[in-house]
C-alpha positions in Angstrom: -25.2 -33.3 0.4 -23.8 -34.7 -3.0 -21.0 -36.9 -2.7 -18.0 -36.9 -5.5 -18.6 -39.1 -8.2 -22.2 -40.3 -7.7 -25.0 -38.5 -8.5 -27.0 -39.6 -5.4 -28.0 -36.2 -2.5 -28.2 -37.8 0.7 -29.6 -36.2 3.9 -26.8 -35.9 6.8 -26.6 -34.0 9.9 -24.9 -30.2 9.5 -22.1 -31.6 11.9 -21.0 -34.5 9.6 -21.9 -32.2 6.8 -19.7 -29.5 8.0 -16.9 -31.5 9.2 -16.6 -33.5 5.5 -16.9 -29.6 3.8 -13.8 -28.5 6.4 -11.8 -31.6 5.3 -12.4 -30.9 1.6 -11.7 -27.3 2.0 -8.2 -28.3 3.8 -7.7 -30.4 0.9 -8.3 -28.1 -1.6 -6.5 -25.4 -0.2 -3.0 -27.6 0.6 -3.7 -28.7 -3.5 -4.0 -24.4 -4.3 -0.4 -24.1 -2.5 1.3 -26.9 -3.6 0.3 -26.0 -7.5 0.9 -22.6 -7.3 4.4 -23.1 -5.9 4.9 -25.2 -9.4 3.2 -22.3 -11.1 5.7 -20.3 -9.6 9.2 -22.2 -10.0 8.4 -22.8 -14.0 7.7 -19.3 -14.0 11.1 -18.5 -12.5 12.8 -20.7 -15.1 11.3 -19.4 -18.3 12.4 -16.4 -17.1 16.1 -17.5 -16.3 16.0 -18.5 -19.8 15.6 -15.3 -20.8 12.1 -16.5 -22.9 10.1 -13.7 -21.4 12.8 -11.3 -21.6 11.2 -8.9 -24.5 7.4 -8.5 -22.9 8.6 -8.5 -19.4 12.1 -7.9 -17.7 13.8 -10.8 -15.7 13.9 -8.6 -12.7 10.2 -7.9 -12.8 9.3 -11.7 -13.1 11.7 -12.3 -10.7 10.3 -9.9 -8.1 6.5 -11.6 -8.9 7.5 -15.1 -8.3 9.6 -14.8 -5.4 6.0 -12.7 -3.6 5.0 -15.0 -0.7 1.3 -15.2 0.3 0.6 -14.1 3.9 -3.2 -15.4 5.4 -5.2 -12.4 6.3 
């Protein structure tokens, strides 16, 4: 395994292994969310503002940023 910031590969058992991937994966994936709702809600002001108004309609952006994202 090949830790963050140091190019060293050490050996480690596939439970610790595992367990440290599952943690960064959590990690990662609460990161995913929380940008994506920021992605989102700057999305939704531009198009209050009217800004995106001529290359898409307010409703339309509207309608895509409001979508919630249901786990298969």
């Amino acid at each position: 395994m090949m830790f963050p910031g140091i190019d060293l590969f050490a050996r480690i058992p596939f439970h610790a292994a595992h367990t440290i991937l599952e943690t960064d994966q959590t990690q990662l994936d609460f990161e995913a969310k929380r940008l994506q709702s920021v992605v989102k809600e700057k999305s939704y002001l531009i198009s209050e503002a009217g800004v995106l108004a001529d290359k898409i309609s307010p409703g339309v952006l509207k309608s895509l940023v409001t979508l919630n994202d249901k786990p298969n």
